[in-house]
C-alpha positions as CSV (number, residue, x, y, z in Angstrom):
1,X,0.0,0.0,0.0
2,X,1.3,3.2,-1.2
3,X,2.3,5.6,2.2
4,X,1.0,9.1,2.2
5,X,4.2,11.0,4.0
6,X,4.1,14.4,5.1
7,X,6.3,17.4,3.6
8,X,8.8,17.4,6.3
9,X,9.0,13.2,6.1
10,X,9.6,13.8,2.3
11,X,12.5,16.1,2.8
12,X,13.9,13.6,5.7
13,X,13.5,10.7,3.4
14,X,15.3,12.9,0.5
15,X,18.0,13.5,2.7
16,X,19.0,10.2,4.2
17,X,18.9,8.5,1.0
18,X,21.7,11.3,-0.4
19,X,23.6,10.5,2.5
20,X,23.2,7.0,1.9
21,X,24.1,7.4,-1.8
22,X,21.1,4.9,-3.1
23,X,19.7,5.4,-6.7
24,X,16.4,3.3,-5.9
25,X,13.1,3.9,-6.9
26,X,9.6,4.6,-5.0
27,X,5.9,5.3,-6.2
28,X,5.3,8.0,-3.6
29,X,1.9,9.2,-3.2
30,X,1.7,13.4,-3.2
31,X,1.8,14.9,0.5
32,X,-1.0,14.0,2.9
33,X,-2.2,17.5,2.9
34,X,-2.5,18.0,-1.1
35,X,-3.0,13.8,-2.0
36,X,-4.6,13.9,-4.8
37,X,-7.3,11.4,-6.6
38,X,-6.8,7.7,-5.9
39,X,-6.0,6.2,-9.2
40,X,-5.2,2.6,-9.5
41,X,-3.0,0.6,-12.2
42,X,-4.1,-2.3,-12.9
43,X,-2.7,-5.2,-15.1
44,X,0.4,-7.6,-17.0
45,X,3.2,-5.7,-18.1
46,X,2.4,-3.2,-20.4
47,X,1.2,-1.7,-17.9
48,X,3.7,-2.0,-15.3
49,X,6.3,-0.5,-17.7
50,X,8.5,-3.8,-18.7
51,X,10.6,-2.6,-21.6
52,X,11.1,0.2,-19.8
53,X,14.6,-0.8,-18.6
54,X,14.1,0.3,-14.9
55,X,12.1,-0.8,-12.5
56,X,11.3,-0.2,-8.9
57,X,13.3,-2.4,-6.5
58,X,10.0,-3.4,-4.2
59,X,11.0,-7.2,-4.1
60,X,9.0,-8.9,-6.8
61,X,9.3,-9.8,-10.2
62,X,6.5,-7.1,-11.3
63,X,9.1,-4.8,-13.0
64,X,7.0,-2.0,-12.0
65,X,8.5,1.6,-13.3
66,X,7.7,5.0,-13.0
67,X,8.6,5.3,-16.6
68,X,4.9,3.7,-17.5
69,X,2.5,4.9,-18.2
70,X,0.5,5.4,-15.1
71,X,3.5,7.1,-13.4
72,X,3.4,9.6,-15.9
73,X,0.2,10.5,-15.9
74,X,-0.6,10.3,-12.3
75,X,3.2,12.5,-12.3
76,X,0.9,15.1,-14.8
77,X,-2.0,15.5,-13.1
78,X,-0.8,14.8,-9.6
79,X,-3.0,11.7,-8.8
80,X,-2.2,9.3,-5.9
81,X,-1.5,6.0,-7.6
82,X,-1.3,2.6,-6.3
83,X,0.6,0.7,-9.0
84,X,-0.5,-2.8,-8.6
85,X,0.1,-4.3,-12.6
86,X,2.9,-6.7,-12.7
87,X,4.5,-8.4,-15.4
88,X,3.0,-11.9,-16.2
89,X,-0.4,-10.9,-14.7
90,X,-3.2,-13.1,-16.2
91,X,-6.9,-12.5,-15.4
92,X,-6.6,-14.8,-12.4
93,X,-3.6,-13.0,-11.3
94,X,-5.7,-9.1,-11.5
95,X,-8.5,-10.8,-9.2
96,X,-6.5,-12.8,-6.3
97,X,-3.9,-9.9,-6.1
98,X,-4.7,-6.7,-7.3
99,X,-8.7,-5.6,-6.9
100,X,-8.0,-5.8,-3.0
101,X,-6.4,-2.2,-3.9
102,X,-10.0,-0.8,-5.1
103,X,-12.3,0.7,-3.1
104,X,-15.1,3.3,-2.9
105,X,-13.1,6.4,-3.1
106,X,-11.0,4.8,-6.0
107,X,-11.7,7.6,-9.1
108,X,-9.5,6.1,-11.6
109,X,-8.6,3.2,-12.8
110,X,-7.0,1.6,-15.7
111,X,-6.7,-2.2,-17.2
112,X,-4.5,-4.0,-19.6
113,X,-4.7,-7.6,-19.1
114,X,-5.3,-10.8,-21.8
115,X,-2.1,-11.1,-23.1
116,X,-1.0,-13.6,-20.9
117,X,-4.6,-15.8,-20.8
118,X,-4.3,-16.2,-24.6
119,X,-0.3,-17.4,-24.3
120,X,0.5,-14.4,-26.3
121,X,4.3,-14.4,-25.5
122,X,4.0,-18.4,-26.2
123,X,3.2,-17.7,-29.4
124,X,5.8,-15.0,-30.2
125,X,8.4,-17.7,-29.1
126,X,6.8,-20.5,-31.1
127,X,7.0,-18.1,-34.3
128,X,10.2,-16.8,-33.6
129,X,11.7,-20.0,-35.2
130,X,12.2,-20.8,-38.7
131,X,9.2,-22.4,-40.5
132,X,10.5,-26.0,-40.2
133,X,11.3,-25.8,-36.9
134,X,8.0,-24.7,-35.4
135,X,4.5,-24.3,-35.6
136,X,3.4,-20.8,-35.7
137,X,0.0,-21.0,-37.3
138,X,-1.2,-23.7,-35.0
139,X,0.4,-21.4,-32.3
140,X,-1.6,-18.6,-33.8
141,X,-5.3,-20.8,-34.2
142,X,-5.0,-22.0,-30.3
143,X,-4.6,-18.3,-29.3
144,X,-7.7,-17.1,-31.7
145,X,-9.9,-19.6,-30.6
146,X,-9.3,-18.8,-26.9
147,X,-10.0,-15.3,-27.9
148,X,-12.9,-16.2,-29.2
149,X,-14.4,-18.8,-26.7
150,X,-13.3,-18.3,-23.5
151,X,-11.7,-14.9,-23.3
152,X,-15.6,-13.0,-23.6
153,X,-16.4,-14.6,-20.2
154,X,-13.3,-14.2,-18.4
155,X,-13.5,-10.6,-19.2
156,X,-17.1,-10.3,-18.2
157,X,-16.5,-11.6,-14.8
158,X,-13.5,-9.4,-14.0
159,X,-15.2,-6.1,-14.9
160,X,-17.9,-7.1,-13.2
161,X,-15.9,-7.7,-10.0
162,X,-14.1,-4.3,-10.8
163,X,-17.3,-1.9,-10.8
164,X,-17.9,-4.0,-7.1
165,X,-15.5,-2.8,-5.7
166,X,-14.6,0.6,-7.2
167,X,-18.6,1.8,-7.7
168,X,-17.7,5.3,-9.2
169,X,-14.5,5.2,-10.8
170,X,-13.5,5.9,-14.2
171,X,-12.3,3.0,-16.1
172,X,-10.5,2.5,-18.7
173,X,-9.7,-0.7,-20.7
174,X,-6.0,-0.1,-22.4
175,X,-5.4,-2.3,-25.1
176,X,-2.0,-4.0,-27.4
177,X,-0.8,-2.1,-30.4
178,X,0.5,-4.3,-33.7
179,X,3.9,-5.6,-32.4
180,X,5.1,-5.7,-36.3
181,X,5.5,-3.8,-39.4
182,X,6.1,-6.5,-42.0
183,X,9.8,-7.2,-41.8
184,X,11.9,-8.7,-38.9
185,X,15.4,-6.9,-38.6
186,X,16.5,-9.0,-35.3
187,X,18.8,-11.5,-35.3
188,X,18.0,-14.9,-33.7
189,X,14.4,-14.6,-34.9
190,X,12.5,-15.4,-38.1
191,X,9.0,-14.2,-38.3
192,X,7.9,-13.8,-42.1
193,X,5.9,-11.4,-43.2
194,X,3.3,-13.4,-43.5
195,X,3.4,-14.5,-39.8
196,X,3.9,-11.2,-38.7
197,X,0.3,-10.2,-40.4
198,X,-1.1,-13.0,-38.3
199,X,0.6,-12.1,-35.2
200,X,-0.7,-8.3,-36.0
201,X,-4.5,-9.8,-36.9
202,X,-4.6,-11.4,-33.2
203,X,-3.4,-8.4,-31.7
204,X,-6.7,-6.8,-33.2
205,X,-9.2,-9.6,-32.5
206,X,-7.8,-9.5,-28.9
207,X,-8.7,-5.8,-28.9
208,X,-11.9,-6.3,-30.5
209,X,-13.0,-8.4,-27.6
210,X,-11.6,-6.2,-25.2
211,X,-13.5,-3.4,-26.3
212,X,-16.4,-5.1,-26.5
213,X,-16.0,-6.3,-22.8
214,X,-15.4,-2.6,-22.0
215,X,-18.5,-1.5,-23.8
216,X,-20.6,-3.9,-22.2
217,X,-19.7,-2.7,-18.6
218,X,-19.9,0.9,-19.6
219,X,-15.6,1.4,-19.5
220,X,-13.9,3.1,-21.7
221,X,-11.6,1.2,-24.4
222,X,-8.1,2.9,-25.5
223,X,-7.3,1.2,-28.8
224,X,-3.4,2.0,-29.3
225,X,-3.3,0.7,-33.1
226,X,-3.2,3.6,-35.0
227,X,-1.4,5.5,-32.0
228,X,1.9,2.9,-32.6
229,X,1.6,2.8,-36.6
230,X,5.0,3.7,-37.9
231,X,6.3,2.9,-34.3
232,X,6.2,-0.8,-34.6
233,X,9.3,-3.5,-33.9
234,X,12.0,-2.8,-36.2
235,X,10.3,1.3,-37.5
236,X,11.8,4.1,-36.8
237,X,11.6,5.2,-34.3
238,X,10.5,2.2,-32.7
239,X,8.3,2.5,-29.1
240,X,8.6,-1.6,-29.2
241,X,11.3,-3.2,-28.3
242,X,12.5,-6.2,-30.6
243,X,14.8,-9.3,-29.5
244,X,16.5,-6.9,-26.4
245,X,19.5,-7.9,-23.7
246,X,18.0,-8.4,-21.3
247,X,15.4,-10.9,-22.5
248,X,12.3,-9.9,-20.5
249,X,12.5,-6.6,-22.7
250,X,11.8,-8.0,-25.6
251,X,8.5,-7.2,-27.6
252,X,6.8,-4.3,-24.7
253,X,6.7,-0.6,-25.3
254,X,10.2,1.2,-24.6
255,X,10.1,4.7,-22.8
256,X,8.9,6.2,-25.8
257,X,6.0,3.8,-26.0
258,X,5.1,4.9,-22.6
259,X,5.4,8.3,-23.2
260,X,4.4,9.2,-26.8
261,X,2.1,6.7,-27.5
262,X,0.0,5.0,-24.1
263,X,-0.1,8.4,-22.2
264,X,-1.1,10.9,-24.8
265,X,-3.9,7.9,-25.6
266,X,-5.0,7.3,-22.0
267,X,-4.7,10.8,-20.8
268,X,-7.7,12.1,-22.1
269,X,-10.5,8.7,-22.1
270,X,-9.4,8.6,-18.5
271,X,-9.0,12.5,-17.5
272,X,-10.6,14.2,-20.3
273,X,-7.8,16.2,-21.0
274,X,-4.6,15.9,-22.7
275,X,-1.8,14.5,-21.2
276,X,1.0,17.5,-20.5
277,X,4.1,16.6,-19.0
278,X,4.5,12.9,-19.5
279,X,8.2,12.7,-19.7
280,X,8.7,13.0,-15.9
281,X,8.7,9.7,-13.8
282,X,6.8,9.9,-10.5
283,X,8.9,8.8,-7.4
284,X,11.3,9.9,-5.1
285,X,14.8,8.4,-4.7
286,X,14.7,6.8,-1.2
287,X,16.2,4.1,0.6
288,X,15.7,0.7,-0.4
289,X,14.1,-0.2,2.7
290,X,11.3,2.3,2.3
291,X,10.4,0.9,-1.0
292,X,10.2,-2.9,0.4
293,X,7.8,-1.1,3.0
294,X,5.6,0.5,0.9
295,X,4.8,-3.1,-0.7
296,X,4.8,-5.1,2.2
297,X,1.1,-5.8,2.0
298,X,0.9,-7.2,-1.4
299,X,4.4,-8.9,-1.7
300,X,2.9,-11.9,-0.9
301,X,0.4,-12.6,-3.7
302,X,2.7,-10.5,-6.1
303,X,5.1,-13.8,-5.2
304,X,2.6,-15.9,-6.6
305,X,2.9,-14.1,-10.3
306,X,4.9,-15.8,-12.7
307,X,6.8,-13.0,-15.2
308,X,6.4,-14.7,-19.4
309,X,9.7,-14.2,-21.3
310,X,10.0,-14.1,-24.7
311,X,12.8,-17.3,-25.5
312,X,15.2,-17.3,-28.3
313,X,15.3,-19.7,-30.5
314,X,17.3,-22.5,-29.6
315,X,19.1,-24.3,-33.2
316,X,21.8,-26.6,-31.8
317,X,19.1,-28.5,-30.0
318,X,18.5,-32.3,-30.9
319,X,15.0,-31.2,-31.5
320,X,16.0,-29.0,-33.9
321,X,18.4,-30.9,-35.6
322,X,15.6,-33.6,-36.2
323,X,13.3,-30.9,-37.6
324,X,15.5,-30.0,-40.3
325,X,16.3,-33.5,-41.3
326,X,12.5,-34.1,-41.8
327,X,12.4,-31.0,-43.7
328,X,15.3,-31.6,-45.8
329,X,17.2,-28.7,-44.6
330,X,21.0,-29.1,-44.1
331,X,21.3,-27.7,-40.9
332,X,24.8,-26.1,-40.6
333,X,24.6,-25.1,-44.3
334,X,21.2,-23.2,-43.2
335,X,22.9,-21.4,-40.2
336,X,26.2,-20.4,-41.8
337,X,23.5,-18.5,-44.6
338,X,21.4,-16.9,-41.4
């Protein structure tokens, strides 16, 4: 739970942690005397900020930063927020860990979760590998037809238990941009084109359903397609990481994605006015035992949240070898040529 600390315990905090010399990170709510609306995060990691390349140090695998985009908008228009996305966060995940942080006097929330329940980073790993090695369309059906079938309800039942418990808050449903532009400039991977339109096609029948779900519970959907066209894996400049170092970055929205793209979408279907001063993170540097504190009541169940990483290819495997034997592909002679 996010601590509300007074002016002179901000200064305090300030100063100890220059004298201890630490560089750590903290979601900080305003002072207790000017707090300003709640507003809760909720959600996987585009939301949390993975890709984002730093991430508070509260203990868990969430990588939570206050370069995503809710710490920039609750940095713009002074909000209290209570970042409770974390990376790998399925639907399950949102309801056993993170709706305890909604209440009553809750005003704004926002939502980006469904990735994860369809196996979306399963499928970026399966098509990641040459066409003999793996199966991406089958990859790609399982994933629709979960959209399809099973997502709907899931969805449904969330929202529901969302409005419960925050009963007159803004909400608003954030959804995944097109990962891909057509061409795959990475090494270590090989999506074709064609795959890559697939990949692209499920990122919009996953919106579809999300904004249906939305619709249906009176939220609010932010669509990011058009928002990240020309800003895909690969453009120029691109707000989504490719195949990154380390792994876990691969395939999210980079600072710019945060900045330029989620927050000046968000901004106004959640505040109803235009996001101004989204570069600036919100937090305070503080000691590293203050920000273990601050998430002392939720470390527990974040625990239980199991981050999905993007895996590279793996060649040299006896797997793979036996692939390219049934596809007639001379192995070595295929690698020395990619």
């Amino acid at each position: 739970m996010l601590t509300r600390l007074a002016r002179p315990a901000l200064l305090a905090l300030a100063a100890l942690a220059t004298t201890l010399g630490t560089t750590a990170t903290l979601l900080v709510a305003p002072p207790a005397q000017a707090a300003g609306p709640s507003y809760v995060a909720l959600g996987d990691s585009y939301s949390s900020g993975t890709g984002t390349r730093s991430y508070l140090a509260d203990g868990t695998s969430c990588q939570r930063s206050t370069y995503a985009y809710p710490s920039l908008l609750a940095a713009a228009r002074g909000y209290a927020l209570n970042l409770r996305a974390c990376s790998g966060a399925k639907i399950a995940d949102v309801t056993s860990a993170q709706l305890s942080a909604l209440s009553g006097t809750t005003r704004y929330v926002t939502l980006s979760v469904g990735g994860n329940d369809a196996d979306f980073t399963g499928v970026l790993t399966e098509c990641a590998t040459p066409w003999w090695a793996g199966d991406c369309d089958g990859a790609i059906d399982t994933a629709q037809a979960f959209i399809r079938t099973t997502l709907p309800g899931r969805l449904s039942t969330l929202y529901s238990a969302i409005r419960s418990r925050a009963t007159s808050a803004k909400v608003v449903v954030v959804g995944y941009p097109r990962i891909f532009q057509g061409e795959d400039c990475n090494a270590l991977t090989w999506f074709s084109p064609a795959e890559e339109t697939r990949l692209n096609q499920t990122a919009d029948l996953l919106n579809s359903k999300l904004a249906a779900a939305a619709s249906a519970r009176g939220f609010t959907f932010a669509n990011p397609t058009s928002r990240f066209t020309g800003h895909a894996v690969c453009d120029s400049p691109e707000w989504l990481n490719g195949l990154s170092n380390p792994i876990s970055e691969s395939y999210h929205p980079n600072r710019l994605g945060h900045s330029s793209g989620y927050a000046p979408l968000v901004s106004p279907l959640l505040t109803g006015a235009a996001a101004r001063g989204t570069t600036t993170s919100y937090g305070a540097r503080v000691p590293a035992a203050e920000i273990l504190a601050s998430q002392r009541r939720y470390a527990a169940v974040d625990a239980r949240i199991e981050p999905e990483t993007f895996r590279v290819p793996d060649l040299t495997t006896r797997a793979a070898r036996v692939a390219a034997r049934r596809a007639g592909i001379d192995l070595e002679r295929w690698l020395a040529r990619h």
